[in-house]
C-alpha positions as a LaTeX table, in Angstrom:
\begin{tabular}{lrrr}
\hline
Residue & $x$ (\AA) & $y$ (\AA) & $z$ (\AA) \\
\hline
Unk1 & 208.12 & 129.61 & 147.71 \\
Unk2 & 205.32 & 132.28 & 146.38 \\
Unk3 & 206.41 & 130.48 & 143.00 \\
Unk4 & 205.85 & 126.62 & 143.95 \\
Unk5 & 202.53 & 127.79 & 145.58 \\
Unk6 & 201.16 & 128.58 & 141.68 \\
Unk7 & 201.45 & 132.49 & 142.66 \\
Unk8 & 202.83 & 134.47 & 139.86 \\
Unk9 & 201.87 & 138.30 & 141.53 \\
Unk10 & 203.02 & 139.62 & 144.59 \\
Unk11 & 201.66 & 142.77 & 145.67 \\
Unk12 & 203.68 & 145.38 & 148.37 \\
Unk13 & 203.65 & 149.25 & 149.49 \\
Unk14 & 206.95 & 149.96 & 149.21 \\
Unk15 & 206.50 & 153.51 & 147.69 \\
Unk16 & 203.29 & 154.27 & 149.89 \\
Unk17 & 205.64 & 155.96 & 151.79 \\
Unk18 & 206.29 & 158.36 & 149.06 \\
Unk19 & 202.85 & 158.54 & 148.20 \\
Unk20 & 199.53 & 158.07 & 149.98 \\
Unk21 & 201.18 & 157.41 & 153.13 \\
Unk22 & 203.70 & 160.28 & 152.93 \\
Unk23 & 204.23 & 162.45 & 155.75 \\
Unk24 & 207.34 & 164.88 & 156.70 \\
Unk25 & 205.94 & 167.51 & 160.11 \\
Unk26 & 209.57 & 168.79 & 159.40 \\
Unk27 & 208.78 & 169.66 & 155.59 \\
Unk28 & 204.90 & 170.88 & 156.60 \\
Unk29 & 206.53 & 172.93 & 159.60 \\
Unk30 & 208.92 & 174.87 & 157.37 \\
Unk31 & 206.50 & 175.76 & 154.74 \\
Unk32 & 204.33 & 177.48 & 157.47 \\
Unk33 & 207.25 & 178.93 & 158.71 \\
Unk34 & 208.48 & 180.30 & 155.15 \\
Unk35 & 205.01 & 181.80 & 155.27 \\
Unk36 & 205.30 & 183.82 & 158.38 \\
Unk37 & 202.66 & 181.74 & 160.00 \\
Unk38 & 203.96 & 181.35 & 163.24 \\
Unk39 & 200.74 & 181.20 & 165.15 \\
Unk40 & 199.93 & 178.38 & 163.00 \\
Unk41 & 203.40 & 176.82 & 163.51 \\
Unk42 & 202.72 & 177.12 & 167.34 \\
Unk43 & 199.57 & 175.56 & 166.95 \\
Unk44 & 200.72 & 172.33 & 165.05 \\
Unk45 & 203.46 & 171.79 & 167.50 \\
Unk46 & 201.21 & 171.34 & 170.42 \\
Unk47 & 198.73 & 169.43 & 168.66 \\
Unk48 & 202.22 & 167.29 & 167.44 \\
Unk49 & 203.04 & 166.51 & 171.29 \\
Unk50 & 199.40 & 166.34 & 172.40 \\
Unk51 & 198.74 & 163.40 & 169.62 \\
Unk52 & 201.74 & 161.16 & 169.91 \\
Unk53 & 202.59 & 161.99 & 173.66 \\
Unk54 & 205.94 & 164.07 & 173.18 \\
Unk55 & 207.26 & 167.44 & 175.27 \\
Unk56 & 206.90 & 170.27 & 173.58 \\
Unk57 & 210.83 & 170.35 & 173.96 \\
Unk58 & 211.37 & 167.48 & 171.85 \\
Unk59 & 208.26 & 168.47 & 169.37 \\
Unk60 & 210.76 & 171.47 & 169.03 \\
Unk61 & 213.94 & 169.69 & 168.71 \\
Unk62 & 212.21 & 166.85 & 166.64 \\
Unk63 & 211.25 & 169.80 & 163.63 \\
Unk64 & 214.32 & 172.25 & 164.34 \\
Unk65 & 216.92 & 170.29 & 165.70 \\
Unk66 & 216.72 & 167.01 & 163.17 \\
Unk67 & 217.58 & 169.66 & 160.37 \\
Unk68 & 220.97 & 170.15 & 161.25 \\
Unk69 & 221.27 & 166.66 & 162.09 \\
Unk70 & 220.12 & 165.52 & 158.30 \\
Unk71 & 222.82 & 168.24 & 157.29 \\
Unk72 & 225.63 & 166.65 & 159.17 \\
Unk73 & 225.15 & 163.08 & 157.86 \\
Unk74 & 224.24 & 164.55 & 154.57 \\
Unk75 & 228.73 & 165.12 & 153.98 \\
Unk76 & 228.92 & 161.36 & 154.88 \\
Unk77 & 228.69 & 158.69 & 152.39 \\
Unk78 & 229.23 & 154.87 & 152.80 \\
Unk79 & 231.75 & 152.39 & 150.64 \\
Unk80 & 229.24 & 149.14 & 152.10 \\
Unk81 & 228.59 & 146.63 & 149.36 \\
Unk82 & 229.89 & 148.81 & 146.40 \\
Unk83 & 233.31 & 147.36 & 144.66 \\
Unk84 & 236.22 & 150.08 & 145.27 \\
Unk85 & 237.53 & 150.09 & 141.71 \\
Unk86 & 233.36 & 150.75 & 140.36 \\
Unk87 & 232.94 & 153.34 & 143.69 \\
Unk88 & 236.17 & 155.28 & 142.45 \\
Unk89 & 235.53 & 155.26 & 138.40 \\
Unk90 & 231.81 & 156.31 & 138.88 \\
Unk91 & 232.76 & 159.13 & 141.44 \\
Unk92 & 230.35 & 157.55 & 143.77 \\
Unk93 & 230.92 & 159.67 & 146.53 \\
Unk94 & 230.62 & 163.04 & 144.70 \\
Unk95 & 227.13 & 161.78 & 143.16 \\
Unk96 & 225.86 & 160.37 & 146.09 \\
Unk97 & 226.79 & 163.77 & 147.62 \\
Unk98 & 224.73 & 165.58 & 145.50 \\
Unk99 & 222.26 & 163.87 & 145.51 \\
Unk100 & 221.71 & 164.07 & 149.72 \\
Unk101 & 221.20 & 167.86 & 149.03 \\
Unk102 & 218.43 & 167.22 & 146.65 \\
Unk103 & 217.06 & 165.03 & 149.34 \\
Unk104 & 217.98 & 167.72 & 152.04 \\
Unk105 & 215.76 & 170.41 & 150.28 \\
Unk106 & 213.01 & 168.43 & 150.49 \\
Unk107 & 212.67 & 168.96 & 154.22 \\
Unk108 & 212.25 & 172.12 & 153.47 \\
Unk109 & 210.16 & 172.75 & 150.77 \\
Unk110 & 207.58 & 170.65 & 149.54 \\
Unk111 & 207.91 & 171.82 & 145.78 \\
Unk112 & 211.05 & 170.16 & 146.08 \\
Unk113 & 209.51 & 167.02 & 147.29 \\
Unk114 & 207.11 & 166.95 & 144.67 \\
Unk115 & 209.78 & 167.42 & 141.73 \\
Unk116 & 212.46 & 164.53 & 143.79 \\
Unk117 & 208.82 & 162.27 & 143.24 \\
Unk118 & 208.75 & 161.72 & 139.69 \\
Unk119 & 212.31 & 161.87 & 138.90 \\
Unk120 & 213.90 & 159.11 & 136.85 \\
Unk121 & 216.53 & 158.09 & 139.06 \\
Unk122 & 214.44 & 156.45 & 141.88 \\
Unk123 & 212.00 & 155.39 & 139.81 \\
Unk124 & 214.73 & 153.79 & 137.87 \\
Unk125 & 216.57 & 152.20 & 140.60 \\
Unk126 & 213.00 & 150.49 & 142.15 \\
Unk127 & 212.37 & 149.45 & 138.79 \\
Unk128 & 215.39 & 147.39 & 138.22 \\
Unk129 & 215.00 & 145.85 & 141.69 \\
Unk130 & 211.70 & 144.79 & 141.14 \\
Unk131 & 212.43 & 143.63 & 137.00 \\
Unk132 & 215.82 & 141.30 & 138.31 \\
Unk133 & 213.54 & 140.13 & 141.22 \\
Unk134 & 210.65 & 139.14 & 138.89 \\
Unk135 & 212.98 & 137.72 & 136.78 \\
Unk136 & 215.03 & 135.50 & 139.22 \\
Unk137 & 212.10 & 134.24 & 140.94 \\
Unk138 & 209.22 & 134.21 & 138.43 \\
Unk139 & 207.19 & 136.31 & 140.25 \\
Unk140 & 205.96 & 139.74 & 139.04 \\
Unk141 & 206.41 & 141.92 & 141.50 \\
Unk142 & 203.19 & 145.06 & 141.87 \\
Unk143 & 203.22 & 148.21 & 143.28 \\
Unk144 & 199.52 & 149.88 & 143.80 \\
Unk145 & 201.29 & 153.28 & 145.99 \\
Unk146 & 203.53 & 153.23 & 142.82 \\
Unk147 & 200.35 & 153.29 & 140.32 \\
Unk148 & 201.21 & 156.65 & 137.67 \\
Unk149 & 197.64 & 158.19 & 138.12 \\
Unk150 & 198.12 & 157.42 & 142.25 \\
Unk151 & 201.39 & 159.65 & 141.60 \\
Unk152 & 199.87 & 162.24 & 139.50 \\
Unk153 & 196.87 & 162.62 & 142.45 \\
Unk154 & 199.27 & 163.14 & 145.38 \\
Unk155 & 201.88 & 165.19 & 143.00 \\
Unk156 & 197.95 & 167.51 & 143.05 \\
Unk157 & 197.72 & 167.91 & 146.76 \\
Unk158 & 198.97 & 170.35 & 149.22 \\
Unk159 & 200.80 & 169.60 & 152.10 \\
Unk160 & 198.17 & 170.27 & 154.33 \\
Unk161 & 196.16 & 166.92 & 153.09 \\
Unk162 & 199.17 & 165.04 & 154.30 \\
Unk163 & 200.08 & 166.52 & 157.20 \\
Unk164 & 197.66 & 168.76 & 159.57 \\
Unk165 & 196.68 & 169.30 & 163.26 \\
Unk166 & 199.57 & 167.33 & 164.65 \\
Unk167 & 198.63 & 164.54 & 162.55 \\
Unk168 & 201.01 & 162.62 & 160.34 \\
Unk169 & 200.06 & 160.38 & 157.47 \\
Unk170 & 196.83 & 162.15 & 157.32 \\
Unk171 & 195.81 & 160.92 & 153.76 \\
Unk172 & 195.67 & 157.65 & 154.21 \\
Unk173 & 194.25 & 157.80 & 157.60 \\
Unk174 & 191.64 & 159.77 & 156.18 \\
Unk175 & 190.13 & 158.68 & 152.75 \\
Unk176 & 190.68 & 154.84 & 153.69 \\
Unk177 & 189.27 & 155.44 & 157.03 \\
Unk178 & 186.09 & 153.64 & 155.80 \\
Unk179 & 188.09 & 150.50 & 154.33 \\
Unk180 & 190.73 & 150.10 & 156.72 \\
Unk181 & 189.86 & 148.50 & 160.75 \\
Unk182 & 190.62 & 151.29 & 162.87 \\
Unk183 & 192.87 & 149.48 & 164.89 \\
Unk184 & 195.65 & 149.89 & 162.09 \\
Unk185 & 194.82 & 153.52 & 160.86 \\
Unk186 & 195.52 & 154.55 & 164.78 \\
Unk187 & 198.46 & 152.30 & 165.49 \\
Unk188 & 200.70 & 155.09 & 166.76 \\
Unk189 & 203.70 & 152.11 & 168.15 \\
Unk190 & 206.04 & 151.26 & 165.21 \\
Unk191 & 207.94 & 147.76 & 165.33 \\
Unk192 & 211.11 & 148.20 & 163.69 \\
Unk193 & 211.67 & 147.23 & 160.13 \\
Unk194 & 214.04 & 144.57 & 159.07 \\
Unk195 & 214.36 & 143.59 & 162.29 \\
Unk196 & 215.55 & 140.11 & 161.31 \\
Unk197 & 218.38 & 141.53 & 158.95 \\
Unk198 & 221.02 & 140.74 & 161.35 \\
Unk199 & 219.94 & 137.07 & 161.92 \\
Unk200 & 219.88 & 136.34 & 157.99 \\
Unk201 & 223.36 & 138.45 & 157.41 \\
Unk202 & 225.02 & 135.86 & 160.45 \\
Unk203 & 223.26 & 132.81 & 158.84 \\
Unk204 & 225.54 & 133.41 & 155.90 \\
Unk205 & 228.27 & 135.81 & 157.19 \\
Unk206 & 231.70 & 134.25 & 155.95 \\
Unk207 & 229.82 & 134.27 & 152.29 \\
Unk208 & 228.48 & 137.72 & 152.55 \\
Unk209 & 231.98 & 138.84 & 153.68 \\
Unk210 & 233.63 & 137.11 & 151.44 \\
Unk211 & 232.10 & 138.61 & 149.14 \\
Unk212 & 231.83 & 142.81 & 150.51 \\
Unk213 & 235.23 & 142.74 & 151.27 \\
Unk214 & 237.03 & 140.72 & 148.25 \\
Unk215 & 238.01 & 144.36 & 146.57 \\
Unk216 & 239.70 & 145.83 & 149.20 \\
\hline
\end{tabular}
């Protein structure tokens, strides 16, 4: 539709999350921690619970507790939409295995995080997306979040400009607090993404299954 409308760019945020809008309490929590800061530690957790309304038992369970939880999940992988002869010959599961405890480390140290950032394999895999998308639809898909010298800038920071005083997504909130309305810098209440997935999957569903489930 973008397309008949004469528009030939469409702009998204889709690694903002990785970038400027990055934040991971768990990550920030555990690098204090490594550093024998527990006073500080204390400190951010109230602040945590204080900001966003939370106990300090869950602020406690939501930095401690999700790490074993990540862990657990981390020895499960999924067969959904992948071809069983192509998961099998590629050793799907053992590479998708390894690669969850790359992703696992990066909850705990934020070296790791930084390294996982400009590794070839995600940038890769968005880059094909966005290239067969571009190319189906004839519109060029474009990243700002994703911009090399944005990369190379956050890649520069310490944790602390990302995360600090209870306060997640700090960089953003902070150096485009004179550009962006207030009202969406503080918006604390999340909707939930994709929440139409279901309704499009059911719109098409003996298609889609059709087609997930033809190889088995």
């Amino acid at each position: 539709r973008a397309y008949e409308n004469n528009s030939r760019i469409m702009l998204n945020g889709s690694f903002g999350n990785s970038t400027i809008s990055f934040s991971d309490f768990e990550c920030y929590i555990s690098s204090l921690y490594a550093s024998h800061r527990y006073i500080k530690v204390l400190k951010e957790l109230n602040q945590f619970q204080s900001l966003y309304g939370y106990s300090r038992k869950y602020a406690i369970k939501r930095v401690f507790g999700s790490k074993h939880m990540k862990r657990d999940s981390g020895k499960k992988t999924s067969r959904a939409y992948v071809k069983k002869s192509v998961f099998e010959k590629y050793k799907v599961e053992q590479r998708l295995d390894k690669m969850n405890q790359e992703y696992l480390k990066c909850s705990d140290d934020f070296m790791n995080y930084k390294k996982l950032l400009y590794s070839s394999r995600p940038l890769r895999q968005i880059g094909e997306i966005n290239t067969k998308q571009s190319l189906m639809t004839g519109v060029v898909v474009r990243d700002p979040s994703k911009d090399k010298r944005l990369i190379e800038f956050c890649i520069s920071l310490p944790i602390n400009q990302f995360i600090k005083d209870g306060e997640e997504r700090r960089l953003v909130n902070v150096y485009l607090s004179d550009i962006m309305p207030k009202h969406v810098l503080n918006n604390r209440r999340k909707g939930r993404q994709s929440a139409d997935l279901k309704y499009k999957i059911q719109k098409q569903w003996d298609m889609n299954r059709k087609e997930w489930y033809k190889e088995y």
